[in-house]
C-alpha positions in Angstrom: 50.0 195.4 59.0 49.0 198.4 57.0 48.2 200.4 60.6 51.2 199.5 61.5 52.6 200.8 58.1 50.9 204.0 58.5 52.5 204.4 61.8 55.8 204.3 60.9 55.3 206.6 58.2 53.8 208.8 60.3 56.8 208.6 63.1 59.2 208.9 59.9 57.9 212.5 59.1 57.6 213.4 63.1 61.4 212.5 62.9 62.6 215.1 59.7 60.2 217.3 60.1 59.5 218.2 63.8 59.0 221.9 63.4 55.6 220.6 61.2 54.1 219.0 63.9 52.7 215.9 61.9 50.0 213.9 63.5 47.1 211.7 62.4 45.1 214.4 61.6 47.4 216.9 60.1 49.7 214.6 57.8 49.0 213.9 54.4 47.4 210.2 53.4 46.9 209.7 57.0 43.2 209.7 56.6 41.3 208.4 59.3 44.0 206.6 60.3 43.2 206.6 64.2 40.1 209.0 64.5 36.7 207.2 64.0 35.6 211.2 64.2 37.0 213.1 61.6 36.2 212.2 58.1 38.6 214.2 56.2 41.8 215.1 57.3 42.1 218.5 54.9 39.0 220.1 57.0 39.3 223.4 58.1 39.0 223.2 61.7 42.0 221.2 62.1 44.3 223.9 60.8 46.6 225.2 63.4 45.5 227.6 65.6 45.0 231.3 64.9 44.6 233.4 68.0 41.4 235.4 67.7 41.9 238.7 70.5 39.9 239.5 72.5 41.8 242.5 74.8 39.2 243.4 77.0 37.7 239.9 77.6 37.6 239.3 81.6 38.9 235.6 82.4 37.4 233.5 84.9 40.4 232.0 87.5 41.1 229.2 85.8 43.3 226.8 84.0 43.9 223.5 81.7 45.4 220.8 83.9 47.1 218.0 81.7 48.8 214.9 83.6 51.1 213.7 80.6 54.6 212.4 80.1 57.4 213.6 77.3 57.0 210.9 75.1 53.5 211.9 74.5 54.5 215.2 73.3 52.7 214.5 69.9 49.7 213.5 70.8 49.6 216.4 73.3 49.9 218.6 70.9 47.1 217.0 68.8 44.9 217.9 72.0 45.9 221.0 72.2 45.3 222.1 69.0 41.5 220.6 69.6 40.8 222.5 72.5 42.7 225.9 71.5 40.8 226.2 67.5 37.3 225.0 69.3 37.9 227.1 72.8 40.9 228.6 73.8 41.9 230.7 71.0 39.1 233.4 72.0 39.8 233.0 75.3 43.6 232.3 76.4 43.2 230.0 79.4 46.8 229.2 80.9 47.6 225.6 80.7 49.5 223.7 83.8 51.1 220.5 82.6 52.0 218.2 85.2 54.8 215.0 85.2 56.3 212.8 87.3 59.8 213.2 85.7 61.2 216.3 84.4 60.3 218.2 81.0 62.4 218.3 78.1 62.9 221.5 76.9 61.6 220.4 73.9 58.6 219.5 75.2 58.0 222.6 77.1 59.0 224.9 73.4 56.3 222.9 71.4 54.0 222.9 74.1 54.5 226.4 74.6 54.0 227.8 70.8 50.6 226.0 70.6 49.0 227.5 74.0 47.4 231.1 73.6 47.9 231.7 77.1 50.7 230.9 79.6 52.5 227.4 80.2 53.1 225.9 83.6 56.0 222.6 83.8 56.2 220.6 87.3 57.6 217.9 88.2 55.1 215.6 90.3 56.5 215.9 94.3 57.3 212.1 95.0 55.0 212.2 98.0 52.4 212.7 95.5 53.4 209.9 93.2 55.0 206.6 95.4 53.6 204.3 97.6 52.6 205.9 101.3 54.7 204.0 104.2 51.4 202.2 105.3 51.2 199.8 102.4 52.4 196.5 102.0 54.2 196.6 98.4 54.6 192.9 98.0 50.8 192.8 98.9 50.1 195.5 96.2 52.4 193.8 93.7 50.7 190.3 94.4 47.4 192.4 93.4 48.5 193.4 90.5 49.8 190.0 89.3 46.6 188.5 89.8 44.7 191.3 88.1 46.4 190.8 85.4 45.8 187.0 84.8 42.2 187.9 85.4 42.9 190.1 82.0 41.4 193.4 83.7 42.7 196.7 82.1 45.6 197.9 83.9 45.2 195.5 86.2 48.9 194.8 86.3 50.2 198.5 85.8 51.7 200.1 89.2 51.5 203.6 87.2 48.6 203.6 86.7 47.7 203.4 90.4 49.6 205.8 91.2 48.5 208.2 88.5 45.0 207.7 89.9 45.6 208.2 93.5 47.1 211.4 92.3 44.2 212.5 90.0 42.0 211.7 93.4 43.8 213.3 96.3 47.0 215.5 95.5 47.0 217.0 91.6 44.9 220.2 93.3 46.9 220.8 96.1 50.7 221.3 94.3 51.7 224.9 94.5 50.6 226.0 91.5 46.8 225.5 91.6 47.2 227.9 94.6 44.4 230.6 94.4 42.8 229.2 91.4 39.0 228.8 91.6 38.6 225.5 88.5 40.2 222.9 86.2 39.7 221.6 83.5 41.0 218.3 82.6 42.5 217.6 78.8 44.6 214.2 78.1 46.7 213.5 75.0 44.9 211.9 72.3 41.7 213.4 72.7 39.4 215.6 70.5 36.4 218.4 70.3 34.9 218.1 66.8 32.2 220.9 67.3 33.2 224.5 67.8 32.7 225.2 72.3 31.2 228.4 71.3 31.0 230.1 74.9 32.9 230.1 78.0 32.6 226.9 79.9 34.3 228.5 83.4 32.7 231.2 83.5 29.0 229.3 82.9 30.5 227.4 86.3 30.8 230.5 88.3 27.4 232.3 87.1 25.5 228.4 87.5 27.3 228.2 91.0 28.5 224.6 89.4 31.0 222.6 91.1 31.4 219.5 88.7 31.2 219.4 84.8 31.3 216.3 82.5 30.2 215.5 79.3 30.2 211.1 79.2 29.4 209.2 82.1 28.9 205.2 81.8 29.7 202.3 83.3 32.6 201.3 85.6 33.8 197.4 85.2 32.8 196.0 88.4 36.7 194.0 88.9 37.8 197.0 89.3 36.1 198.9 92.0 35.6 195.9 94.7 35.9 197.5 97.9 35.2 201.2 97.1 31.0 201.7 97.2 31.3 199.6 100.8 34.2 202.2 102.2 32.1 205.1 100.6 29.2 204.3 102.6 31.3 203.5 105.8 32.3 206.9 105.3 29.5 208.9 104.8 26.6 206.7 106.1 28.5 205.5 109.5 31.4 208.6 110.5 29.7 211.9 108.3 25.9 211.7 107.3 26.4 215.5 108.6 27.9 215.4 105.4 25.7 214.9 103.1 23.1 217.3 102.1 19.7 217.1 101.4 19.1 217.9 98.0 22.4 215.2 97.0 22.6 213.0 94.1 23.0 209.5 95.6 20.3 208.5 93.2 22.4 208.7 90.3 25.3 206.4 91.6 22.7 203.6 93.1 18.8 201.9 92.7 18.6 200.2 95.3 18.0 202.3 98.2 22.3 202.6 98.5 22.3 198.5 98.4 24.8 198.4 95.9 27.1 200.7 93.6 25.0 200.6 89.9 28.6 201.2 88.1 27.7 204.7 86.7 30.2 207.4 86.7 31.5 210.3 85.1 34.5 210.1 82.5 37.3 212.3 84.6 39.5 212.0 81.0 37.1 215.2 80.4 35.6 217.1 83.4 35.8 220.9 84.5 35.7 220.9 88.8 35.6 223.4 91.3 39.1 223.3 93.3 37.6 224.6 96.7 35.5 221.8 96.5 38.0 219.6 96.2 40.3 221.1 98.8 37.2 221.1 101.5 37.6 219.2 104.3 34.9 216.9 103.6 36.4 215.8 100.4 39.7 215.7 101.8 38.5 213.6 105.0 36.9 210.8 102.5 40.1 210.8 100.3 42.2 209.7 103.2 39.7 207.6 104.5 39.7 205.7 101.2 43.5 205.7 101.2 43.9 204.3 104.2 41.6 201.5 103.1 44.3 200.7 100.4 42.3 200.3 97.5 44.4 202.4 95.0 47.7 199.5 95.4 45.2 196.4 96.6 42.6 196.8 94.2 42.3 198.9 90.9 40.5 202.1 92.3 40.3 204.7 89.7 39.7 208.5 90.0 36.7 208.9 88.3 34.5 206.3 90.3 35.6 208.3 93.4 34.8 211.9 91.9 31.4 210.9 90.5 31.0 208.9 94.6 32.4 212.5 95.9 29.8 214.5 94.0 26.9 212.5 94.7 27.2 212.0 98.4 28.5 215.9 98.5 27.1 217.9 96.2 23.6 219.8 95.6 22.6 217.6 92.2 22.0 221.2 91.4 26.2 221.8 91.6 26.2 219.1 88.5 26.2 219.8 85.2 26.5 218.2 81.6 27.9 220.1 79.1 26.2 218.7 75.9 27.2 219.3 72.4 30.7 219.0 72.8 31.8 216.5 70.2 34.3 215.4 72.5 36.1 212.2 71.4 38.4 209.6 74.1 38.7 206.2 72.6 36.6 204.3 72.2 33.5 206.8 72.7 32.5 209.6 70.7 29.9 212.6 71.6 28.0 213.7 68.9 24.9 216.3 69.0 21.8 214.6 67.5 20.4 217.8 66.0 21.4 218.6 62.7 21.2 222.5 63.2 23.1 222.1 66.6 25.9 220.7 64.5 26.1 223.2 61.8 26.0 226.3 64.1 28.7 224.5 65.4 30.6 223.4 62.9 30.9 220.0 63.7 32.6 217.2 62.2 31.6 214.1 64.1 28.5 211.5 63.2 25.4 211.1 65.0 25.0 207.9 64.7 28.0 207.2 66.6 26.9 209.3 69.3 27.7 207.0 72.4 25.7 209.4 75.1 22.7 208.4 73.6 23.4 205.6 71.8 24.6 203.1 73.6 23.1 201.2 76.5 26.5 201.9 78.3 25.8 205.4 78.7 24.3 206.3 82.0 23.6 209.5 80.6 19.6 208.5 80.1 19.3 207.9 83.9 21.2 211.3 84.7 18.2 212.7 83.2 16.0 210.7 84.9 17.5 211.9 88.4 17.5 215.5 87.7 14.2 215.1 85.9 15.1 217.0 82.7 12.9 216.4 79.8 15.6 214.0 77.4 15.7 215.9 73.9 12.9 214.8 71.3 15.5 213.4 69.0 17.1 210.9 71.0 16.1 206.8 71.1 13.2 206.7 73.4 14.4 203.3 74.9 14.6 203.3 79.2 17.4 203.4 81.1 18.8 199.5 82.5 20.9 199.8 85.8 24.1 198.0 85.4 24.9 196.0 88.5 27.2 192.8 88.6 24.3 190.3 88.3 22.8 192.1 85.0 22.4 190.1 81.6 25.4 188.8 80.5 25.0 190.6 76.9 25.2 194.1 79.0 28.8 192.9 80.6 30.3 191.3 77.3 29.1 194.5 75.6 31.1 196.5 77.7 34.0 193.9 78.0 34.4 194.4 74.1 34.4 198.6 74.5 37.3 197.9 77.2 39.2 195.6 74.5 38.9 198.1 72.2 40.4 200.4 74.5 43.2 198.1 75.6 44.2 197.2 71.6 44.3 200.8 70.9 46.7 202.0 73.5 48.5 198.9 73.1 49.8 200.7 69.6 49.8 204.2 70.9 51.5 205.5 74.2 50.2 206.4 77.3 50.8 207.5 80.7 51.0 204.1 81.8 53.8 201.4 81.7 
């Protein structure tokens, strides 16, 4: 009741005072009130963005990509003021938002006064965003009726499979990512709490990097049945011409490619290479996997096939993690373990809700593992336990309760989902 209070307060003062811009973290006594992150809601960094110049600084070709509807405008805005005081305001990256209905102008003026650098608006073309002619739709809406009994997340939503076949196989080819090099991907509702204190595209370009994240853990196993089996049918049976030598299959599976182990990389935050993505490798397996119907029969999400894509792909040398972050996407927080690393960069989040290294979720101890970087000497020293459908049944309930969590809080809040 008193969450619910605070919301309508909140909402109340969003209403007769738009030009102020209230959210959570900006609105007085509204401490804490959805941000396990930020401690104090008067702290400096949260201020509204002041532009720092830089005239003669050389951008990389590049841009923000948000997916987002209008009635999200709020917590949009929250977003963006995260990524433009702890990156963008010494840079001034353009920023492409993307919907499958129209803008309101309103939308596009707030939007607009917050972004240092130029604003793109499109509407979603509806090829890119309905069901293609070679799927059954009462099959796909008998799917999502049973999904939903079952109590998986999203399970019943048809939105939401179309906003993930969209984030897989068309977002990068709409006319205006044409003759940009790299994306990167920034929802509503999420945060940076440490200051991003160098520039993240062009440490892509000079690293030859094709695919950056900064959480990866594990994928609920209900809701990828289908996809490792098509991935290997793929690669392993049409394209091992494909795959090159120095790939990072490892990561994805422990078992000599037996089974999927469920890790993969958060997309809600990830920085990619768009000429990877519009190769025709990656293109072939996208409409191989569409054809398969997965996306309307199943619950295939976007960032089980990117971190597949990569792995089969890419050089595990064309990876990266960006660490230090602070990044924040309920329910899991990024938090750097050392205490210097958090004052040079003025973070605001706790360590000891870290999730990276924290939790036994986080895939992120067996990334190292793979690549065979030394882990930091201040992170828990405890092994890495692959996650497959037949682990312990503490690991699943574990991750069953991160997933509730996820599904109360956006129960309260919207999303870009029905």
């Amino acid at each position: 009741m008193q969450y619910i209070e605070k919301v309508a307060r909140l909402k109340a003062l969003q209403i007769l005072y738009p030009e102020k811009h209230y959210t959570s973290t900006n609105a007085s006594n509204f401490k804490s009130l959805i941000d396990p992150v930020t401690d104090s809601i008067n702290d400096p960094n949260l201020k509204f963005v002041e532009f720092d110049e830089e005239p003669n600084y050389v951008r990389e070709n590049a841009t923000f990509f948000s997916l987002v509807r209008n009635e999200e405008l709020y917590s949009m805005l929250e977003s963006i003021n995260y990524v433009e005081t702890r990156f963008n305001r010494r840079y001034h990256y353009d920023w492409i938002f993307a919907n499958d209905e129209e803008f309101t102008e309103n939308f596009k003026s707030e939007v607009s006064n917050l972004v240092s650098g130029n604003t793109t608006f499109v509407t979603i073309p509806k090829e890119y965003w309905s069901y293609p002619d070679f799927i059954d739709q009462k099959k796909a809406s008998n799917a999502r009726m049973k999904m939903k009994k079952k109590g998986i997340i999203y399970g019943g939503s048809e939105s939401y499979r179309h906003m993930c076949r969209f984030n897989s196989g068309f977002f990068y080819r709409m006319d205006c990512f044409k003759g940009l090099k790299y994306y990167w991907r920034v929802e509503p509702d999420i945060k940076f709490s440490c200051d991003l204190n160098y520039d993240y595209f062009k440490y892509m370009r000079e690293n030859n990097l094709k695919y950056g994240w900064t959480m990866a853990l594990h994928e609920i196993p209900e809701t990828v049945k289908g996809l490792y089996e098509a991935t290997k049918e793929y690669f392993r049976d049409l394209h091992p011409d494909y795959i090159p030598s120095n790939n990072h299959i490892e990561f994805i599976t422990q078992d000599n490619e037996d089974s999927f182990n469920m890790c993969h990389y958060w997309s809600n935050f990830e920085i990619g290479d768009l000429d990877f993505l519009r190769s025709k490798q990656y293109t072939e397996y996208f409409e191989y996997l569409d054809r398969k119907g997965g996306f309307f029969y199943e619950r295939w999400g976007d960032a089980p096939i990117h971190t597949l894509a990569v792995s089969y792909l890419l050089n595990k040398d064309e990876i990266h993690y960006f660490d230090n972050t602070g990044y924040y996407h309920v329910p899991h927080t990024q938090c750097p373990r050392d205490q210097e690393t958090r004052k040079e960069l003025h973070c605001i989040c706790q360590s000891s809700i870290d999730f990276n290294w924290g939790s036994s979720d986080s895939c992120l101890a067996y990334y190292y593992e793979t690549k065979e970087i030394e882990r930091p000497s201040n992170v828990p020293i405890r092994g890495y336990t692959a996650h497959r459908q037949n682990n312990k049944r503490e690991n699943i309930e574990s991750i069953e309760r991160d997933y509730e969590t996820i599904n109360n809080s956006y129960r309260e809040r919207q999303v870009f989902i029905e």
